[in-house]
Backbone bond lengths (Angstrom), bond angles and torsions (degrees), N, CA, C in turn:
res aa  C-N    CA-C-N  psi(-1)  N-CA   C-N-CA  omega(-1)  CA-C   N-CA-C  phi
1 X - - - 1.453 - - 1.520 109.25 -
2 X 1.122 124.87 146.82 1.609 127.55 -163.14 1.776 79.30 -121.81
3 X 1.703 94.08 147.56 1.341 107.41 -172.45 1.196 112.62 -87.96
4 X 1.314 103.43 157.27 1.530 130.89 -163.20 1.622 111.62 -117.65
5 X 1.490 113.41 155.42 1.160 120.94 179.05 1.770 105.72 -78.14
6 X 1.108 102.91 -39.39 1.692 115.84 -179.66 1.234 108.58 -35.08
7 X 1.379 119.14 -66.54 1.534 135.48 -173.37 1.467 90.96 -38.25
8 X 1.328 143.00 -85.24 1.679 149.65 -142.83 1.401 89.37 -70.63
9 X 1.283 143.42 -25.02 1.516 134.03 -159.99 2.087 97.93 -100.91
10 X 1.835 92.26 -32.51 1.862 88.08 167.81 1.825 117.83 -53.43
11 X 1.935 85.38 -50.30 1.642 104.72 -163.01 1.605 103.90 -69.09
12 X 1.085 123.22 -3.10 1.703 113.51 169.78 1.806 103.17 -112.34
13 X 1.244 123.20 -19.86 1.352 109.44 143.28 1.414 129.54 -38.28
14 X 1.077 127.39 -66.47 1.811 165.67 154.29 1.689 92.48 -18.42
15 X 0.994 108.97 -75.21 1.515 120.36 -178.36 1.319 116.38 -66.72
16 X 1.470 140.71 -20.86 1.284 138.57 132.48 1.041 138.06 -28.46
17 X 1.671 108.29 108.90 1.742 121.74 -169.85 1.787 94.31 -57.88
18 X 1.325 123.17 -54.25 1.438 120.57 -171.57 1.629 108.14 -95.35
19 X 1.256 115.51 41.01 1.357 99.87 163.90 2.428 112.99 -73.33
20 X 1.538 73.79 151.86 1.483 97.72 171.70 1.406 105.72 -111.00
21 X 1.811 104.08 153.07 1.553 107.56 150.39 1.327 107.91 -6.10
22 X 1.369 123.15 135.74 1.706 134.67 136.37 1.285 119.94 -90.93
23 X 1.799 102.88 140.03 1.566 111.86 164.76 2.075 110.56 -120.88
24 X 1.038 89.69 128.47 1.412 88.67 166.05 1.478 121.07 -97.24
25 X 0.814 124.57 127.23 1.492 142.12 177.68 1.349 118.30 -93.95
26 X 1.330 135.43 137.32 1.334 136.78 164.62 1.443 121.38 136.38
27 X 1.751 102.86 151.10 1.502 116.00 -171.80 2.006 112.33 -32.80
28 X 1.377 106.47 152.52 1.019 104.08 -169.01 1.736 110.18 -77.57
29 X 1.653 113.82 165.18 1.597 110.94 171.72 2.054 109.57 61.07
30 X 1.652 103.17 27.25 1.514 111.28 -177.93 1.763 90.49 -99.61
31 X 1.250 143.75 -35.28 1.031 123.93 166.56 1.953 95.62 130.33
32 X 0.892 107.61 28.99 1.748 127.58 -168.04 1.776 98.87 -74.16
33 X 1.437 97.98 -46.16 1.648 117.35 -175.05 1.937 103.88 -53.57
34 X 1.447 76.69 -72.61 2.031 93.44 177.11 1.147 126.21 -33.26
35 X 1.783 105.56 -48.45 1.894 121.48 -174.59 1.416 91.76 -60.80
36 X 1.182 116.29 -45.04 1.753 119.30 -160.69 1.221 113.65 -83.21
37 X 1.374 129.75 0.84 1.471 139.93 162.46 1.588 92.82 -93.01
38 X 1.164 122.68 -54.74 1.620 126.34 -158.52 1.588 96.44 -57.71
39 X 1.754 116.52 -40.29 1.302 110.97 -147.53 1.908 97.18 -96.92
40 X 1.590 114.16 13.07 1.364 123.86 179.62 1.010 112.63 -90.92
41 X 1.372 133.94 -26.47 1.536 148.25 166.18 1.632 92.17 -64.67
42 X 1.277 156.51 31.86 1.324 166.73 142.25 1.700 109.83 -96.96
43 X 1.349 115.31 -21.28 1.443 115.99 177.75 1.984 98.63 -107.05
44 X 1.587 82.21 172.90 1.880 97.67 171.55 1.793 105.69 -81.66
45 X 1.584 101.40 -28.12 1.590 109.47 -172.79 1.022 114.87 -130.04
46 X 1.537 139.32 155.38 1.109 130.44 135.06 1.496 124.33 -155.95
47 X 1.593 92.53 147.60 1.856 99.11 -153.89 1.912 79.75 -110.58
48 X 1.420 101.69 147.23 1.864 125.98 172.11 1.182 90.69 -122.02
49 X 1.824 101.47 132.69 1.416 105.57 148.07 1.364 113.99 -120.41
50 X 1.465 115.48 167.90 1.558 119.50 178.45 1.355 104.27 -122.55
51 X 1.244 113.58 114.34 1.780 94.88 174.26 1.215 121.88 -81.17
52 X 1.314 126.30 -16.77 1.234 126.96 167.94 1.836 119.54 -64.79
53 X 1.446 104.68 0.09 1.255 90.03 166.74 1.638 100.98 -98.65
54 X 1.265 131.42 149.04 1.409 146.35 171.20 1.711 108.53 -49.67
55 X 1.333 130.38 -11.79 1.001 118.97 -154.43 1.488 89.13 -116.50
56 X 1.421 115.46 -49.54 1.785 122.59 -171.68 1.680 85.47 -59.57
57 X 1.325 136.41 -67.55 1.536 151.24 -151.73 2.039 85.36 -50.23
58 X 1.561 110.01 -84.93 1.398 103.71 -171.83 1.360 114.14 -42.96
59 X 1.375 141.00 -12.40 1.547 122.86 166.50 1.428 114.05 -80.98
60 X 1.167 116.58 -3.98 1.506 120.41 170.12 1.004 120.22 -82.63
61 X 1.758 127.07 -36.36 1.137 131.11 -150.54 1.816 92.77 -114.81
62 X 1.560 112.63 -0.96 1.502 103.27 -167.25 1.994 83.84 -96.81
63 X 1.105 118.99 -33.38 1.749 101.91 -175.71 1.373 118.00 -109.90
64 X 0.860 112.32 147.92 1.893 145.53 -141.70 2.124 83.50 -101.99
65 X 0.959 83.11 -57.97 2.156 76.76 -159.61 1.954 88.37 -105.74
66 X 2.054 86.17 144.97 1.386 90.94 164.77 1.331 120.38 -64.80
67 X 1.053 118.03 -29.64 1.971 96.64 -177.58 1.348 99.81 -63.06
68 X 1.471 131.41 -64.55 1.612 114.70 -176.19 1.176 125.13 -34.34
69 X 1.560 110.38 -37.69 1.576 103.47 -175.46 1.838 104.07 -73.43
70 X 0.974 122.76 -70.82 1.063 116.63 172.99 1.368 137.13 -26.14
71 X 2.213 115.38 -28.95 1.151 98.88 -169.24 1.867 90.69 -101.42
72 X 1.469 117.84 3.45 1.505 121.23 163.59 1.684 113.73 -72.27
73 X 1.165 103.75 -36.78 1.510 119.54 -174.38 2.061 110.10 -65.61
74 X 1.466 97.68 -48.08 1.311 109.18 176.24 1.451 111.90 -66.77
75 X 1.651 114.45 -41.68 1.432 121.89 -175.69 1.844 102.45 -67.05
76 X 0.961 111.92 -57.85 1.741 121.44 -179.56 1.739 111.73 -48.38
77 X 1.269 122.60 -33.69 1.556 131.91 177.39 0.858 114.95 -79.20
78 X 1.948 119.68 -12.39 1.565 104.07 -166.30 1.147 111.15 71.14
79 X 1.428 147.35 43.67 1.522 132.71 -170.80 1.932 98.42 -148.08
80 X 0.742 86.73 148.54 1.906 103.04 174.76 1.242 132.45 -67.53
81 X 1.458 115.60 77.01 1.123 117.59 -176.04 1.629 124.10 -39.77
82 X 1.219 104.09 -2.58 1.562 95.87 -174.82 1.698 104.64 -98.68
83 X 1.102 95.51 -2.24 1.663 88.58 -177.74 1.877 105.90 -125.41
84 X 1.988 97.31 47.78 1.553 108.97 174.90 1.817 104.37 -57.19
85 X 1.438 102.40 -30.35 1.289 81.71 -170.55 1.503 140.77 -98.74
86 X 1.672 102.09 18.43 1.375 135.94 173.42 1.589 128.74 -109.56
87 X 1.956 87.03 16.58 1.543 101.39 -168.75 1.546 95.74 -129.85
88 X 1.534 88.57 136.80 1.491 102.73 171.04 1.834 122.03 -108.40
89 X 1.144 116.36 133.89 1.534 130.33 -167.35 1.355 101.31 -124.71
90 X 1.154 93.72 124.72 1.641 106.24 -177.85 1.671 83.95 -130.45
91 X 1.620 96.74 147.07 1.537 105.40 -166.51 1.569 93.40 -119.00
């Protein structure tokens, strides 16, 4: 993968005391997917969801409060809930 400006504009997100949720925006097949795999090797974890698959979509729509979803989300990935806060989820 040849580097991107994205990556340094994620990694000072990341490093933001007040970061919020992120959305990425943009034309399709621009490489949005890739940066966000590239920029996961920056965490200990990281869980992808697709909502277009039926299965990622019904864990969204089956829990009511974010901690449930999250501690279903962590349980379903195989991943360590104890280290939610060294894990990145891109939906």
């Amino acid at each position: 993968m040849f580097p991107r400006t994205i990556l340094g504009e994620l990694r000072k997100w990341k490093d933001s005391s007040f970061r919020k949720p992120l959305v990425l925006r943009g034309a399709r097949q621009t490489g949005k997917t890739c940066a966000v795999n590239e920029f996961a090797k920056d965490y200990r974890q990281f869980i992808a969801f697709n909502l277009e698959k039926k299965t990622d979509k019904e864990l969204f729509l089956r829990h009511s409060s974010v901690f449930d979803l999250l501690q279903a989300a962590f349980l379903r990935a195989g991943k360590d809930f104890s280290l939610r806060h060294e894990t990145l989820i891109f939906i």
